[in-house]
N, C-alpha and C positions, 0 to 999 in steps of 0.2 A: 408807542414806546416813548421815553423821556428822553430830551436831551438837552442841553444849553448852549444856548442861541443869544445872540443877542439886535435889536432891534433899532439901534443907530450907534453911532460912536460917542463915546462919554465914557466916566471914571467904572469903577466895577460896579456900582448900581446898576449898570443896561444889562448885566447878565442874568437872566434868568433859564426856569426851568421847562421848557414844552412840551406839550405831549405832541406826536409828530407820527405820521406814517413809518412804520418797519418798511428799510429797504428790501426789495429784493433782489439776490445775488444774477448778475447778468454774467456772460459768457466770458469765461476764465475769471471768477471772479467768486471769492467764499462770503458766508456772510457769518462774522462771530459777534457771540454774545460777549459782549465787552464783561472782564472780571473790574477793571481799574484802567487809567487811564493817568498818565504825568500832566503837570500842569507848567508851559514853557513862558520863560519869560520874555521872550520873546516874542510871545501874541499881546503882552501887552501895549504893546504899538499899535500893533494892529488893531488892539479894541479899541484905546482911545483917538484913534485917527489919526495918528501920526505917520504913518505910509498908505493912507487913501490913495495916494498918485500909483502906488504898486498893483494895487487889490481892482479887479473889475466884478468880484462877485456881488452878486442882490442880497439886500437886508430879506429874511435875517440870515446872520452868520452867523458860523457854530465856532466851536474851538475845542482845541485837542490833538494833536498831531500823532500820538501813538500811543498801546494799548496792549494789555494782556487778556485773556480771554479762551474762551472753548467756540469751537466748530458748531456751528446749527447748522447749516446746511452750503450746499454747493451750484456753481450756475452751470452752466452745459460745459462741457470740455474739460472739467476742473478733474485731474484721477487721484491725486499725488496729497490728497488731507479726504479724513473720513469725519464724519458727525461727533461731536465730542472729543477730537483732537486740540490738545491746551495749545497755543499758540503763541507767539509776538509777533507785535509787527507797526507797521508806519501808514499815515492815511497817506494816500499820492500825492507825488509832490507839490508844494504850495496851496494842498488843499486840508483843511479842517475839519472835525466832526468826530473824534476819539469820544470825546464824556457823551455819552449817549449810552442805550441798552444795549444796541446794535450797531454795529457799520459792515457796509460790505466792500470787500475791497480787492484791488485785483492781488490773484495768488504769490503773484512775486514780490508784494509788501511781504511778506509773512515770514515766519520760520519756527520751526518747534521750541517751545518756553523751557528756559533751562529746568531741569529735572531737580536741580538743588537749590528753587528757590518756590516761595509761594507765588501765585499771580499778580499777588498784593503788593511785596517787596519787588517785582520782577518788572513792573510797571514804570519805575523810576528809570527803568534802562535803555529801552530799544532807540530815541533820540539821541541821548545825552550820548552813548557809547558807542553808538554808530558814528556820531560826530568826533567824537574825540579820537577813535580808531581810524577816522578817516584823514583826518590834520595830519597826527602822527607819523602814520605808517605811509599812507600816499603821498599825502603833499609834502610835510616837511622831511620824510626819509631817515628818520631817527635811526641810529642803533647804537647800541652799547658804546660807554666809555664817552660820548658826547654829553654835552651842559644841556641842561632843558628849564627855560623859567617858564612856569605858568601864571599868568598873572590873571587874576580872578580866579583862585583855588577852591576857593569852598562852594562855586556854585555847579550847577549839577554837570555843564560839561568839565568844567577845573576838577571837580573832584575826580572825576574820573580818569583826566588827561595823568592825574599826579600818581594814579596806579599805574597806568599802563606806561607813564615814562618809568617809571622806577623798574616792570615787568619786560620793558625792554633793554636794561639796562644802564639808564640814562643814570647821571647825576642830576638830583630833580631839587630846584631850588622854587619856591610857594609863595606866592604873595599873597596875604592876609590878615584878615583882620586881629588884633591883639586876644582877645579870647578863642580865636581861631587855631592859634598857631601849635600850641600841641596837640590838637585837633589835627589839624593837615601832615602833622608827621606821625601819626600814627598813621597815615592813611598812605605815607610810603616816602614822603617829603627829607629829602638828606640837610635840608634848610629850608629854613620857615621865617620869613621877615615881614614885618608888621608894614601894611602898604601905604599907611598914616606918618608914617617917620623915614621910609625907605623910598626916595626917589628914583629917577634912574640913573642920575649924576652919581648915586652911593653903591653901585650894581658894578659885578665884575662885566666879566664878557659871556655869551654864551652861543651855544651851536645851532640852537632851535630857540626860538620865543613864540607861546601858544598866548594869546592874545584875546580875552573874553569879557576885557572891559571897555575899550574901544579909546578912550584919551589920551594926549600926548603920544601919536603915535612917532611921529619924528623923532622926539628923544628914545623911546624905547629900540625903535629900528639903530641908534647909534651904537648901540650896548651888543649890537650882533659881532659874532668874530667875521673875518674874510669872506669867508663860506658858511658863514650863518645864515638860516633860515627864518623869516615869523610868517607865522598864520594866522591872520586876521580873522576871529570869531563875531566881531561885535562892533558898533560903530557908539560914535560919540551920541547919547541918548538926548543931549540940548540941543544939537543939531544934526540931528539922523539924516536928514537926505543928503546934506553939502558932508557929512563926514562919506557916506556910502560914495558919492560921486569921486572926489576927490581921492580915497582910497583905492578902489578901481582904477582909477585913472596912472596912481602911483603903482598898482601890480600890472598894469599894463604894460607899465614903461619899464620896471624891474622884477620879470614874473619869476626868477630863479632867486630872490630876494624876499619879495613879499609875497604869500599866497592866498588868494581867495577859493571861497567854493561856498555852495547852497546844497548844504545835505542830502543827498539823494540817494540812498544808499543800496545797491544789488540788495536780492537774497542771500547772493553767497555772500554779500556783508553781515548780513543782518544774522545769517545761522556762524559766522563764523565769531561775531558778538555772544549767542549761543555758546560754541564750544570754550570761548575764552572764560567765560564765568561758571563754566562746569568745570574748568581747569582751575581757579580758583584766581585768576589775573588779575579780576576784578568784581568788585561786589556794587553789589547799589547802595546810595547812600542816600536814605528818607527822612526829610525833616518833620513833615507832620503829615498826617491820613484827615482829610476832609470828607466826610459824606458829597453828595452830588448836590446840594439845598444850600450848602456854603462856597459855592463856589466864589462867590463876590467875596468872599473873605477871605478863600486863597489868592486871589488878584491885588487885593488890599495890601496884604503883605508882602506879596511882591515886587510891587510899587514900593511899599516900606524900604526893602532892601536886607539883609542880615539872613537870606535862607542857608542855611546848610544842604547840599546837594538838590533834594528835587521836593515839592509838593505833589502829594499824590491823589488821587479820586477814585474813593472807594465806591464804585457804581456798582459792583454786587451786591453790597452790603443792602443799600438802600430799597434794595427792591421789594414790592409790595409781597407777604408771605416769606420772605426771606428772613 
């Protein structure tokens, strides 16, 4: 089967395409045929070597954290998914290998693909919404009639965070880029301010702040009210490890303040992500569909910067006879 891999750390030139052994499913464990697969910006670090000190896995490594797809087959013990059941779901945690033909993975990654999307469009989600449902609802405790800023709106967790504050009733304030901003309040935003002109020094107060760009986090933690909450999604990208430390180190000492967390999300997250977008909470939001051959050129632009919600990989398409 194909998948991408990449063979040392460097810019998105190192990514290529393998052809590689099909796994086979081991005990409680399905194996799907990937439809599509998101592409997180996130492992951009991780390919260019900027969290080495993290990662103990062997060259080569893969990438891709989560994936749409149908049922091939099942490992011992599996009863609860049949052959050709459409799926979501997340590779285990801190591990990669989504853009591929195949992955197998254990059954509690998984969950049924919502009914009112394609596998294509549905690709962009099981991540980004599982994170953003998880900020939300767990860690910062949101409900109705509280302020909510999101700051990094348009990226694939922000866009999401900005539906489901709005679905929870929040007042949802968007930081964004200036072509962004009617953009982000169609997408549920009650205010939309351009993040180029709008400091924090210019920022009311608010009850939650969802946090997915990682800078000046001192000033933004000032704009909290009493019993404000922010959830740190993202760390300073020029100094990733001292912001990561540091941060930590600040939720340590104010964990009812600041919150951290590494996605990890239940089934019963992942199916109840499912029902929220069969309810219609949240939708996915795709900026462009990549064949599995361009992958260095979804990374390219990610690096760039300016995505709207998620880059996706269309691995069905590409397939040989397909």
């Amino acid at each position: 089967m194909r998948a991408v891999q990449y063979h040392r750390f460097g810019p998105p030139e190192v990514l290529r395409v393998d052809e590689v052994p099909t796994p086979r499913p081991g005990p409680g464990e399905v194996l799907v045929e990937v439809w599509a697969a998101s592409v997180d910006a996130g492992e951009t670090a991780f390919r260019a070597g900027r969290l080495r000190a993290l990662g103990r896995s062997r060259f080569p490594r893969r990438v891709g954290g989560d994936f749409t797809g149908r049922v091939a087959a099942l490992g011992p013990g599996v009863t609860a998914w049949r052959a050709g059941d459409e799926v979501w779901g997340l590779m285990p945690h801190f591990a990669f290998g989504a853009i591929a033909d195949h992955v197998a993975v254990p059954e509690r990654r998984l969950a049924r693909a919502p009914k009112n999307l394609s596998l294509l469009d549905a690709a962009a989600l099981p991540s980004s919404g599982t994170t953003a449902m998880t900020a939300l609802t767990d860690k910062a405790g949101l409900v109705a009639g509280e302020r909510l800023l999101v700051r990094g709106a348009t990226g694939g967790v922000g866009s999401i965070a900005v539906q489901l504050g709005k679905a929870l009733g929040a007042h949802v304030t968007a930081l964004a880029g200036t072509r962004n901003l009617d953009w982000v309040t169609d997408l549920g935003a009650d205010t939309a301010l351009d993040y180029r002109t709008t400091g924090p020094a210019d920022l009311g107060r608010f009850d939650v702040i969802l946090d997915v760009v990682g800078t000046e986090p001192t000033a933004y933690r000032s704009r909290l009210t009493r019993h404000g909450r922010m959830v740190a999604l993202a760390f300073d990208h020029e100094h990733i490890l001292t912001s990561m430390v540091t941060t930590g180190l600040r939720a340590a000492l104010s964990p009812r303040r600041l919150k951290l967390f590494s996605n990890n999300p239940s089934a019963a997250r992942i199916a109840e992500l499912t029902e929220s977008v069969e309810a219609g909470r949240i939708r996915p939001v795709v900026d462009t569909v990549f064949p599995m051959a361009d992958i260095a050129e979804a990374h390219r632009r990610l690096d760039a910067g300016g995505v709207r919600g998620k880059f996706v990989i269309d691995v069905h398409g590409g397939r040989s006879g397909t």
